[in-house]
C-alpha positions, 0 to 999 in steps of 0.5 A: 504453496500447499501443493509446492507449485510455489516456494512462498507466498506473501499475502495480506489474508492469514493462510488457513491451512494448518500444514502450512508454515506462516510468518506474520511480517509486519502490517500494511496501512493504506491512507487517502492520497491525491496529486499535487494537479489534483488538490490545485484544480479541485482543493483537498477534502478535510472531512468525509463530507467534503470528500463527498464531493470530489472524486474517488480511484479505487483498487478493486482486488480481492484482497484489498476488499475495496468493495468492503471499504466502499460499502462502509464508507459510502452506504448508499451512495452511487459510484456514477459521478463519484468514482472516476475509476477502478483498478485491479491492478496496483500499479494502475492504481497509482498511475490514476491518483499521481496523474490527478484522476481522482482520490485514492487509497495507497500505502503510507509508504508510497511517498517514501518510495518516491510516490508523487502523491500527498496525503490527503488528512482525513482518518480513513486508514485501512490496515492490512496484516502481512503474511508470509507462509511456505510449506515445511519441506521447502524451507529445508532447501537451501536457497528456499530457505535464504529467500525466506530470511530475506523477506522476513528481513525486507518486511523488518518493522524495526528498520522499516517504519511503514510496517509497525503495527501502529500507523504513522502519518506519511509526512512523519515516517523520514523522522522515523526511518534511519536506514541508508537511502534506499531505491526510489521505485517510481523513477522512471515510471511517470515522465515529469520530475517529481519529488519523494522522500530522500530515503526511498522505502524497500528492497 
């Protein structure tokens, strides 16, 4: 972005450089899910001690800082025989948790978005700024700065709940979302039917 080889960028570390504009857009919260096979096979942790004993899909990237939460989480426990498996890419991730390899971390909007997940109720929630940053002379373009406007408008807290600065449960967001359905981002990715909210997130 600094060097204009991008128009903009969306990211959840805060940019550093000061020559750069940036939008902070909203923020992301992450919370434990499993799949409905998961829970029916293995039953569904409801305390840190009990999700000792089951088995963890993690995102490792850099900026989700799995590692990080991991060390915090779980000081010096073994990932041999309790991590299942790790993902550096998102969509990977999810496949793992929907197809019941293990628990794992996801937005809360995932069900939302049609995810075919539920929520697993222990309090480890994670939240993730949003930023938005583009260099000056690029947002003077015109077509620049109308895809600037409608990520600020994608990434809206007022219309979408997900991205308030507080956390909102993942079973009570269609309480808090008023919007028109939306697209459910997971059709067609898995094979078996499966269920989300009727008011899919994003655009």
């Amino acid at each position: 972005v600094l060097r204009l080889e991008a128009d903009a960028a969306i990211q959840l570390e805060r940019p550093t450089s000061p020559d750069l504009k940036m939008v902070r857009l909203g923020r992301l919260h992450i919370s434990l899910f499993a799949s409905r096979s998961y829970v029916d096979t293995y039953g569904c942790p409801t305390s840190h001690e009990e999700l000792l004993k089951h088995r963890m899909v993690f995102h490792m990237a850099d900026q989700t800082r799995g590692q990080h939460y991991y060390d915090q989480l779980f000081p010096g426990v073994s990932q041999v025989g309790f991590v299942s498996m790790i993902n550096n890419v998102s969509s990977a991730h999810y496949w793992a948790i929907a197809k019941g390899a293990g628990i794992g971390w996801l937005p809360t909007y995932a069900m939302a978005i049609g995810a075919r997940v539920i929520p697993v109720n222990i309090n480890h929630v994670f939240p993730y700024d949003i930023w938005l940053t583009y260099h000056p002379e690029a947002a003077q373009i015109p077509r620049v700065r109308k895809l600037l406007d409608w990520v600020v408008a994608a990434f809206d807290p007022r219309e979408f709940p997900w991205f308030r600065d507080e956390f909102i449960h993942p079973e009570e967001l269609t309480k808090h979302y008023n919007g028109a359905p939306l697209v459910n981002m997971f059709e067609g990715f898995l094979t078996t039917p499966g269920a989300g909210l009727t008011a899919a997130a994003g655009r």
